[in-house]
C-alpha positions in Angstrom: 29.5 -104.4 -8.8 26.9 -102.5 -10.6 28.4 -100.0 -11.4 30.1 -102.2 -14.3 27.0 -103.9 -15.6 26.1 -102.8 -19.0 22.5 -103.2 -20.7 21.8 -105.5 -23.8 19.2 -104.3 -26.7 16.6 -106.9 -27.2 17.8 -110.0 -29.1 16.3 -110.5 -32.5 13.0 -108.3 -31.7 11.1 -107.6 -34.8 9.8 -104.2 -35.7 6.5 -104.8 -35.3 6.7 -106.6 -31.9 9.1 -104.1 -30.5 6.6 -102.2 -28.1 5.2 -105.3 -26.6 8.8 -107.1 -26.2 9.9 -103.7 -24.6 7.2 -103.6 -22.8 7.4 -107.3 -21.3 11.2 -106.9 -20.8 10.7 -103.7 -18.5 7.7 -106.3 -16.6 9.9 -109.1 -16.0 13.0 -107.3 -15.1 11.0 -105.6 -12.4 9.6 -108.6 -11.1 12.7 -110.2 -10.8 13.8 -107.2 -8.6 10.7 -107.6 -6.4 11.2 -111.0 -5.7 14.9 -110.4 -4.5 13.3 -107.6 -2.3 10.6 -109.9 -1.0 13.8 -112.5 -0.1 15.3 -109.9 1.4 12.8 -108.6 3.5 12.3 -112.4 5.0 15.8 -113.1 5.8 15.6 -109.5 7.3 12.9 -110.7 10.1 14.4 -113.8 11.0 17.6 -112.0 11.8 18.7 -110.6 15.0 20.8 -107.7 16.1 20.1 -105.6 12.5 20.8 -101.5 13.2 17.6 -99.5 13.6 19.4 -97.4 10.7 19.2 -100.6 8.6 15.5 -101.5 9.6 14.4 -97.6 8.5 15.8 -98.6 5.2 14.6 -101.7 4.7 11.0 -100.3 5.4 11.3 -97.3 2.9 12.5 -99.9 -0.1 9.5 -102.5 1.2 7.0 -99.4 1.0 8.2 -98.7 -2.4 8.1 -101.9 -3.4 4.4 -102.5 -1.7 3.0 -99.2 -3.2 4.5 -100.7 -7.1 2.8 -103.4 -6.8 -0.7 -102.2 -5.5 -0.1 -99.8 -8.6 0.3 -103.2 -11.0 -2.4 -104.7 -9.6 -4.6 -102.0 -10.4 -3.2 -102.1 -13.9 -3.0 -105.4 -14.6 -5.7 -107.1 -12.4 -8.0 -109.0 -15.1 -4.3 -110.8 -16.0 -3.1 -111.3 -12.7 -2.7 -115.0 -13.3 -1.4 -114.6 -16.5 1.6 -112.4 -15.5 2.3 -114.1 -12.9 2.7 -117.3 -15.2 4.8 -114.9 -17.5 7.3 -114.1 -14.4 7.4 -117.7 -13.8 8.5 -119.0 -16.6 10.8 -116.0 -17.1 12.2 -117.1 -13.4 12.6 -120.8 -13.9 14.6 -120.1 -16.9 17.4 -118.2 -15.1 17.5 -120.0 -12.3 20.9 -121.9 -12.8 22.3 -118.5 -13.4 21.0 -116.5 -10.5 21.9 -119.3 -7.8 25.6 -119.2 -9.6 25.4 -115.6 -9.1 23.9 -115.6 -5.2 26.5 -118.2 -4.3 29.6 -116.5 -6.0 28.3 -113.5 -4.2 27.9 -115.5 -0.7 31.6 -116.5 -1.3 32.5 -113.3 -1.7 31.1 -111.7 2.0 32.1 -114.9 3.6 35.6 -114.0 2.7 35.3 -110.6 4.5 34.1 -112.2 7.5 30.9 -110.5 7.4 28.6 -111.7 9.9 25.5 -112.1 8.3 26.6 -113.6 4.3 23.3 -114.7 3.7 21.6 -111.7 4.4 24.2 -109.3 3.0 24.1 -111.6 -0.4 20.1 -110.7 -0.3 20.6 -107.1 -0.1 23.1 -107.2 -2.8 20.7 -109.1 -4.7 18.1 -106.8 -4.5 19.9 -104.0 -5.4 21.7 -105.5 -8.0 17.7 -106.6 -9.8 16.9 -103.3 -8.7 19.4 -101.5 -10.8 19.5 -103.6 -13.8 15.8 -103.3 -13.8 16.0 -99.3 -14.2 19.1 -99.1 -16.2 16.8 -101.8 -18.5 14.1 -99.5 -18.4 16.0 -96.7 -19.7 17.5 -98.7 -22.6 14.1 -100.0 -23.5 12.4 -96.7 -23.5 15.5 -95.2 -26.0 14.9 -97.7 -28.3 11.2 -97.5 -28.1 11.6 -93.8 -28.7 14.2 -94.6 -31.7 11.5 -96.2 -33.7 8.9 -93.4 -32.8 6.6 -95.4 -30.7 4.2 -93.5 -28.6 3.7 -96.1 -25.9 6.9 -95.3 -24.4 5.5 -92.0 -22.7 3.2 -94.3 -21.0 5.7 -96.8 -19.3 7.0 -94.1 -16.9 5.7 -95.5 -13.6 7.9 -98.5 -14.3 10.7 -97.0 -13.5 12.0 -98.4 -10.5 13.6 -95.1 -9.3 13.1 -95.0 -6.0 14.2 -98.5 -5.0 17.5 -97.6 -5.5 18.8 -95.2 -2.9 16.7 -97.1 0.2 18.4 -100.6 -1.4 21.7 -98.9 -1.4 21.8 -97.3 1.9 20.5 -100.9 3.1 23.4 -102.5 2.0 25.6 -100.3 3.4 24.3 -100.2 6.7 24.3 -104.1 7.0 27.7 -104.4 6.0 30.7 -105.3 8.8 33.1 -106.8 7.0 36.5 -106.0 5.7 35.9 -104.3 1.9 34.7 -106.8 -0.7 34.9 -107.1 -4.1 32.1 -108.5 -5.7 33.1 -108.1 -9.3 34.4 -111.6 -10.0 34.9 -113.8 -13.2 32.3 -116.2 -12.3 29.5 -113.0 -11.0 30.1 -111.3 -14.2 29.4 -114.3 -16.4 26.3 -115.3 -14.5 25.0 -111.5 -15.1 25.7 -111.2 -18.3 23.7 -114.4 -18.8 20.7 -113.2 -16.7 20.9 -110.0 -18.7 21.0 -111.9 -21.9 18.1 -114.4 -21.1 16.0 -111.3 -19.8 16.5 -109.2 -23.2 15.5 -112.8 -25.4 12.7 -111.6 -27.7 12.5 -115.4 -28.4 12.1 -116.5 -24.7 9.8 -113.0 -24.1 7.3 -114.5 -26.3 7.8 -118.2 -25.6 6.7 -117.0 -21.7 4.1 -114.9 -23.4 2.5 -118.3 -24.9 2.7 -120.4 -22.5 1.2 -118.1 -19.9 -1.5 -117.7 -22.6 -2.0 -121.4 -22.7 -2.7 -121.5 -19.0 -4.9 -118.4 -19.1 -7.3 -118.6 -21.9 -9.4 -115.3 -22.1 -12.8 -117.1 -23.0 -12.3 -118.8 -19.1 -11.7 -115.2 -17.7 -15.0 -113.5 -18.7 -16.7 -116.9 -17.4 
């Protein structure tokens, strides 16, 4: 289904808030696809009778996943709370769309008579986040470089780019159904609202603010 997805600029971001919104974008887009993988990973141990080809995969995407993270906490460790109150409000606001999205997909493996539709809808999940989050990278850096702004050099290690191949070959090797196509009416609206929400200058810095409101600095150098 992916393979169809297309990227949105950012909605209404101003010139002079353009690295920051860029920046935020790339952020919550990635955390989105780490929380699919973290689902995944779960659903994964409670399920018997997965292919040691499948478990090798799932541990090469969870060690890329663990090693990005231990990277962003060393980054961003003073504002640990506040990004995580970023992400959350960035998560509770498409949260209609993404369980429209997980259950069209369910539908859709169910129908193939699959034998594991929950856990097959996870993986697809997680790769799905995983490669909006780095075709989302790559549109943000162009239009950071458009407008000549030096920060984007610095952004590489957000690149999700080795999720995807582990994620993908994951997939593949869970799958035992009859061939499936995911690429429905109701997926594709639900994306193209996720994608639309997550590319929102206006709900970028409305997250911004109230993660700010939870997490004055003058409390964190207490």
């Amino acid at each position: 289904m992916s393979e169809n997805t297309t990227v949105c600029s950012l909605d209404e971001a101003t010139e002079e808030n353009i690295a920051v919104t860029c920046t935020y974008n790339i952020l919550f887009t990635n955390d989105m696809a780490c929380s699919r993988i973290a689902d995944l990973m779960c659903l994964l141990r409670k399920t018997d009778g997965v292919s040691f080809q499948a478990e090798q995969a799932a541990k090469r995407l969870e060690k890329q996943m663990k090693e990005y993270e231990k990277h962003m906490d060393k980054v961003y460790s003073s504002r640990a709370s506040f990004m995580a109150d970023v992400n959350q409000v960035i998560e509770d606001a498409i949260s209609k769309e993404l369980e429209i999205l997980k259950d069209s997909i369910k539908g859709k493996f169910i129908e193939s008579g699959c034998s594991h539709p929950v856990l097959m809808t996870a993986a697809e999940m997680a790769y799905l986040f995983i490669d909006f989050a780095i075709k989302g990278f790559d549109k943000r850096i162009k239009e950071m470089d458009e407008r000549n702004i030096p920060e984007s050099g610095n952004l590489l290690y957000l690149r999700l780019t080795k999720f995807l191949k582990p994620a993908e070959e994951l997939a593949q090797r869970l799958f035992d159904g009859r061939p499936v196509d995911l690429s429905n009416k109701k997926s594709r609206k639900a994306i193209k609202a996720i994608i639309k929400k997550l590319t929102d200058a206006h709900l970028i810095a409305k997250a911004i603010n109230e993660a700010d409101a939870l997490n004055p600095v003058e409390e964190e150098k207490k």
